[in-house]
MARPA-320987 format. One record per residue: residue number from 1; x, y, z of N, C-alpha, C, CB in turn. Coordinates in nm, 2 decimals, padded with zeros to 4 digits. Glycine has a CB too. Example, Ala and Ser with C-alpha at 12.3 -4.5 7.8 and 13.67 -1.06 7.14 Angstrom:
   seq       nX       nY       nZ      caX      caY      caZ       cX       cY       cZ      cbX      cbY      cbZ
     1    01.32   -00.57    00.78    01.23   -00.45    00.78    01.32   -00.33    00.78    01.13   -00.45    00.90
     2    01.28   -00.22    00.71    01.37   -00.11    00.71    01.29    00.00    00.79    01.41   -00.06    00.57
This chain:
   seq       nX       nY       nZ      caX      caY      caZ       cX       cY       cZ      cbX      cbY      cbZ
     1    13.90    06.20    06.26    13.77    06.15    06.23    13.77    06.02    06.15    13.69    06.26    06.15
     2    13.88    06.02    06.07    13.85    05.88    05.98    13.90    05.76    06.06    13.92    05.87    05.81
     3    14.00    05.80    06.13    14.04    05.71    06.24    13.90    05.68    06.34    14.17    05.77    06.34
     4    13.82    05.74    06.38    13.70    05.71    06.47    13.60    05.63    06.37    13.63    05.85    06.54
     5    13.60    05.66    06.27    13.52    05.63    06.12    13.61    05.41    06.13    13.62    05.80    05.92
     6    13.69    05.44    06.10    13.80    05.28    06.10    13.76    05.20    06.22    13.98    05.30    06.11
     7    13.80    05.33    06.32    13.72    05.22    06.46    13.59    05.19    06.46    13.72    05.29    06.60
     8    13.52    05.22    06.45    13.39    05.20    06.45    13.31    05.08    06.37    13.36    05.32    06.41
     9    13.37    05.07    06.27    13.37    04.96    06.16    13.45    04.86    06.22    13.44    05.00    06.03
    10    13.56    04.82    06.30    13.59    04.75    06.34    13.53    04.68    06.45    13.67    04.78    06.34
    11    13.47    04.76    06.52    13.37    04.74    06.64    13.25    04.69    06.62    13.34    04.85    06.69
    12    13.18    04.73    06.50    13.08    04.67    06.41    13.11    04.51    06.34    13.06    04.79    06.27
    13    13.23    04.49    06.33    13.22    04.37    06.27    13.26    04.25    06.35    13.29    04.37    06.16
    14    13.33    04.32    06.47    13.34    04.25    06.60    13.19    04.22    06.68    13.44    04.34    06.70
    15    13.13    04.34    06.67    12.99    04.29    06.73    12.90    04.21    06.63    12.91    04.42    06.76
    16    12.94    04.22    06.49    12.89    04.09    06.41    12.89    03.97    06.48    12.96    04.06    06.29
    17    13.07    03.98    06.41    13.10    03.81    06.46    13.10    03.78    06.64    13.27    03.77    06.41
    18    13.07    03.83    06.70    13.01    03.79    06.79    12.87    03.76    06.79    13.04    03.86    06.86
    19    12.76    03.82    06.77    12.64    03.78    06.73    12.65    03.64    06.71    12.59    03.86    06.62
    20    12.71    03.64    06.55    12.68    03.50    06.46    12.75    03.38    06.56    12.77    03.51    06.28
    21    12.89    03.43    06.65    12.92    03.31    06.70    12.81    03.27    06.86    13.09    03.32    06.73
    22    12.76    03.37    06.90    12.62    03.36    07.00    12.49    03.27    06.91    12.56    03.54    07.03
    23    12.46    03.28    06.85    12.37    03.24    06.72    12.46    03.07    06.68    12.40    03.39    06.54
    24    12.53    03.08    06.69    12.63    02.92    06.61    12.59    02.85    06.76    12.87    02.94    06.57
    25    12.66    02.93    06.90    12.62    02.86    07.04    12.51    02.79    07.07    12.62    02.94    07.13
    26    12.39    02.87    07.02    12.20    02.86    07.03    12.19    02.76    06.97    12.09    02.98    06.96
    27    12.26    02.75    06.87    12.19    02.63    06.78    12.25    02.53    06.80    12.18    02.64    06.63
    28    12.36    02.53    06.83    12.43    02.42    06.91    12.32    02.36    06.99    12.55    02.47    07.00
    29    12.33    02.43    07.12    12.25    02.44    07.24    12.10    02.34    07.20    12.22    02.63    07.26
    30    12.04    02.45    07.10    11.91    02.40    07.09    11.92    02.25    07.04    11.83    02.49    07.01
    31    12.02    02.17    06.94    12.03    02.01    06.93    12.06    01.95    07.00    12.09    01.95    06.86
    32    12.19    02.01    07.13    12.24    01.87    07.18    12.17    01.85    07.31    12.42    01.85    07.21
    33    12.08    01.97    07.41    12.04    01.95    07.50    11.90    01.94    07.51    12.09    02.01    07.55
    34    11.85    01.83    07.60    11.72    01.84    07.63    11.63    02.01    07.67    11.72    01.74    07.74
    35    11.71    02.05    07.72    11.58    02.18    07.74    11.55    02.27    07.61    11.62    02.31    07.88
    36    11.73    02.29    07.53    11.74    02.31    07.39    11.60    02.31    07.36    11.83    02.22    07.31
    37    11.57    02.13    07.29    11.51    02.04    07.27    11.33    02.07    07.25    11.56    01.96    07.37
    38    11.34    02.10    07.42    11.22    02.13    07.48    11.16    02.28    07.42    11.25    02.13    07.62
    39    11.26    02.38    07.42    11.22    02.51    07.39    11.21    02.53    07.22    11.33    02.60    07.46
    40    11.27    02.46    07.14    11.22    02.41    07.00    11.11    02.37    07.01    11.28    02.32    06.94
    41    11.08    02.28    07.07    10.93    02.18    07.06    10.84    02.32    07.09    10.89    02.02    07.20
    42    10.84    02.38    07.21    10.77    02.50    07.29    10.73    02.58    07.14    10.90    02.60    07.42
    43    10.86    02.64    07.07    10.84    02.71    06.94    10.76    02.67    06.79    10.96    02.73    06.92
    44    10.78    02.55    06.80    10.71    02.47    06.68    10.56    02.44    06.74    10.80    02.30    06.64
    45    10.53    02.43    06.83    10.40    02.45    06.88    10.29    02.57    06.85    10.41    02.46    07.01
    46    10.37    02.65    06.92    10.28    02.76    06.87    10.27    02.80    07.02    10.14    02.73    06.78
    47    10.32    02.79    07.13    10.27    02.82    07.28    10.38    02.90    07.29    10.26    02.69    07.41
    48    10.46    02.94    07.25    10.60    03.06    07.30    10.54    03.18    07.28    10.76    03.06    07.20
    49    10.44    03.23    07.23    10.37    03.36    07.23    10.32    03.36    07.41    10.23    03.37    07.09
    50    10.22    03.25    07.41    10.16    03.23    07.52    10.25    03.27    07.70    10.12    03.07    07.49
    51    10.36    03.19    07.63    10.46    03.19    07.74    10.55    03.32    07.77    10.56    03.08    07.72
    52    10.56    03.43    07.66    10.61    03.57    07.69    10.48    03.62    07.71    10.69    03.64    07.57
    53    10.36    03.62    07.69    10.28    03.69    07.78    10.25    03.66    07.91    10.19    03.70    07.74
    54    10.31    03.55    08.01    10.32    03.49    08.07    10.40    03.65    08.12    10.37    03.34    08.03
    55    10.49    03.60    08.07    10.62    03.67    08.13    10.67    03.82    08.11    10.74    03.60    08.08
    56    10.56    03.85    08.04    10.53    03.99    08.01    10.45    04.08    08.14    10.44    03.98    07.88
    57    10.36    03.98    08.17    10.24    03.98    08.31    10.30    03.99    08.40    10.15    03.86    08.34
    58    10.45    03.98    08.41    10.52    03.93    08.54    10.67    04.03    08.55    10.56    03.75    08.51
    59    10.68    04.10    08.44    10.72    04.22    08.48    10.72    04.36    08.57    10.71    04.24    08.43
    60    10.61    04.34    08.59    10.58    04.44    08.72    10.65    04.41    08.87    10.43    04.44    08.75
    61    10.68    04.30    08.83    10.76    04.21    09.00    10.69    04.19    09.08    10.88    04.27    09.10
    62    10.73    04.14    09.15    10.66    04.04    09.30    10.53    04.15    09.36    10.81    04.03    09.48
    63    10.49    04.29    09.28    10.34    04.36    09.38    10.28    04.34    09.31    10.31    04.50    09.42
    64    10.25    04.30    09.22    10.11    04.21    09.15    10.04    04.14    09.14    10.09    04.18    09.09
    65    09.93    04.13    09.12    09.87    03.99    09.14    09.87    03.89    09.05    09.77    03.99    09.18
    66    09.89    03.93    08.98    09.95    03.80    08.82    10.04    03.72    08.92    10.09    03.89    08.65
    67    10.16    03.80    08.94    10.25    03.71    09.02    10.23    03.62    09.12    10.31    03.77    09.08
    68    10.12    03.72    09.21    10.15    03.59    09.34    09.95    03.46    09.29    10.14    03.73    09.59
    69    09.93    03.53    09.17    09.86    03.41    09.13    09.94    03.29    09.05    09.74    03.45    09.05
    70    10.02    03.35    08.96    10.10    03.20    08.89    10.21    03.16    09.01    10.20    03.24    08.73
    71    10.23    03.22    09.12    10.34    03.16    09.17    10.25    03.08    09.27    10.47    03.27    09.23
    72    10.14    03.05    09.30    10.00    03.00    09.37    10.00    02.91    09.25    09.84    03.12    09.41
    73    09.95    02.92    09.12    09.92    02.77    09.03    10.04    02.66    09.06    09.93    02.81    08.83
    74    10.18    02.75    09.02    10.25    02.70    09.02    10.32    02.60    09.13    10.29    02.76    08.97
    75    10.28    02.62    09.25    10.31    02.56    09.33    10.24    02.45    09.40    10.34    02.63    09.39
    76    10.09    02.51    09.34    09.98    02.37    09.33    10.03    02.29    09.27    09.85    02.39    09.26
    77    10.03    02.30    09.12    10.10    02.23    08.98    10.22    02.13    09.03    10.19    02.37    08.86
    78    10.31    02.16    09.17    10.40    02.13    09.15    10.38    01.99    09.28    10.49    02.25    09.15
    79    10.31    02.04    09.36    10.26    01.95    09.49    10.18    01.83    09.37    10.13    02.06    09.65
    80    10.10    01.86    09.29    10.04    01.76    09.21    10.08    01.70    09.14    09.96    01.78    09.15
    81    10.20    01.72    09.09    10.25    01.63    08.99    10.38    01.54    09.10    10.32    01.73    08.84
    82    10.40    01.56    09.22    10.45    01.50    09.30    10.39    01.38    09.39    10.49    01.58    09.36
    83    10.29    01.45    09.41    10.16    01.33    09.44    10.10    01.20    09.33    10.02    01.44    09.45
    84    10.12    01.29    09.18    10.14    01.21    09.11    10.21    01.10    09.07    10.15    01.25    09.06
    85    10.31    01.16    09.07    10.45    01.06    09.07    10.45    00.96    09.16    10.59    01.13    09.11
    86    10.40    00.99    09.29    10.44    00.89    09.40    10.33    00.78    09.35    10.43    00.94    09.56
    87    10.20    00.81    09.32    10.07    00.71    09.25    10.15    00.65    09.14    09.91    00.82    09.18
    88    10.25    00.70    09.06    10.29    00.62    08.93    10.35    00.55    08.94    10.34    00.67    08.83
    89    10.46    00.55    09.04    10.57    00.50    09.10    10.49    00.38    09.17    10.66    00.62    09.19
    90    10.38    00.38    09.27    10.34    00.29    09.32    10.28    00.21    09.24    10.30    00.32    09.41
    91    10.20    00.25    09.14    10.12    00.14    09.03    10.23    00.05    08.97    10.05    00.22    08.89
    92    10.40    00.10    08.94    10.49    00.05    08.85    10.50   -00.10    08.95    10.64    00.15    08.83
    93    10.54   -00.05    09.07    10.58   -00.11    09.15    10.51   -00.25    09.21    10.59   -00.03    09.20
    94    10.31   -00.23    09.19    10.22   -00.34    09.22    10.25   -00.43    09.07    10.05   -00.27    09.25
    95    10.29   -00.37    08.96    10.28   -00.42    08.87    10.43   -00.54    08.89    10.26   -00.30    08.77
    96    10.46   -00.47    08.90    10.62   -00.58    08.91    10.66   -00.68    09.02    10.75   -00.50    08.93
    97    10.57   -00.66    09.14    10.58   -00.73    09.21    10.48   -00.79    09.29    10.65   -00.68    09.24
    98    10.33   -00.76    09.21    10.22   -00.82    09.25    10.17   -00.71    09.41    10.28   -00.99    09.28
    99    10.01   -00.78    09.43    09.94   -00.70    09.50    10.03   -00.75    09.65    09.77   -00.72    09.48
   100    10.01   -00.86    09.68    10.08   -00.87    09.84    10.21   -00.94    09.86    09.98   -00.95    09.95
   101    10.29   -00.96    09.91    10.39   -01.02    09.93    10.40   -01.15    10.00    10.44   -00.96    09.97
   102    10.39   -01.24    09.97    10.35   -01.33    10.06    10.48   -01.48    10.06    10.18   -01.37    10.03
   103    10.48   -01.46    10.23    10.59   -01.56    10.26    10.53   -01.67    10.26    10.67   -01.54    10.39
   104    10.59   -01.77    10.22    10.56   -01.95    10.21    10.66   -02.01    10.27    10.55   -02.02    10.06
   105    10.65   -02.08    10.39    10.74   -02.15    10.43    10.66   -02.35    10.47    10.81   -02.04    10.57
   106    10.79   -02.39    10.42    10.76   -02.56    10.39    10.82   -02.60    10.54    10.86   -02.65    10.24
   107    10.70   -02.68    10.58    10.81   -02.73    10.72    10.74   -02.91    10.67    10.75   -02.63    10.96
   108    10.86   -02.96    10.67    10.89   -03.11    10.68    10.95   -03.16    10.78    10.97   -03.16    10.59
   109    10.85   -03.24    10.84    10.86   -03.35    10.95    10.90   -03.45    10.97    10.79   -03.38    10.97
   110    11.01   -03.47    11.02    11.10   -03.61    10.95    11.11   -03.70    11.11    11.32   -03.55    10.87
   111    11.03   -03.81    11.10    11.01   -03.89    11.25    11.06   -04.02    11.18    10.84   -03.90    11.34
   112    11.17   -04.02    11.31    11.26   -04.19    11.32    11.15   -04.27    11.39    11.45   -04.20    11.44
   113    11.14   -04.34    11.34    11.05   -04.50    11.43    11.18   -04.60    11.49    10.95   -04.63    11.26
């Protein structure tokens, strides 16, 4: 028994330091990368409640209709902001290089007498 008692404690402080070095990883994680980044911002907002009920809704899997309605926003959401892009991309583009393109060519006429 005190031998299972010793193990056990050892197992406990292994599952510590694992924790804390999972925890050291996160926070890593969360400074050096952008989605890190992103999911901080998400948290300092105040919208990460919003987004586990999200995903709370969506537990039931694919026979619900939560599901196949956000997976319907989301695919709207996603055709629009592509459509978007291509409108942003084309404004950048009138901007830098003007509305039409227009060729000018000089023709000089050079007559010997």
């Amino acid at each position: 028994e005190f031998l299972d008692y010793i193990d056990g404690i050892k197992r406990k402080e292994q599952e510590k330091e694992e924790w804390e070095r999972t925890l050291q990883w996160k926070k890593e994680w969360r400074e050096t990368t952008y989605a890190g980044m992103l999911i901080a911002l998400v948290e300092r907002t105040g919208t990460a409640k919003f987004f586990e009920a999200i995903a709370s809704s969506l537990e039931g899997g694919e026979d619900r209709a939560s599901f196949y309605a956000i997976k319907i926003i989301y695919r709207v959401g996603m055709i629009t902001s592509c459509i978007m892009f291509v409108f942003i991309l084309g404004f950048l583009f009138k901007m830098l290089f003007g509305d039409e393109i227009v060729i000018e060519q000089e023709v000089v006429l050079v007559e010997e007498i």
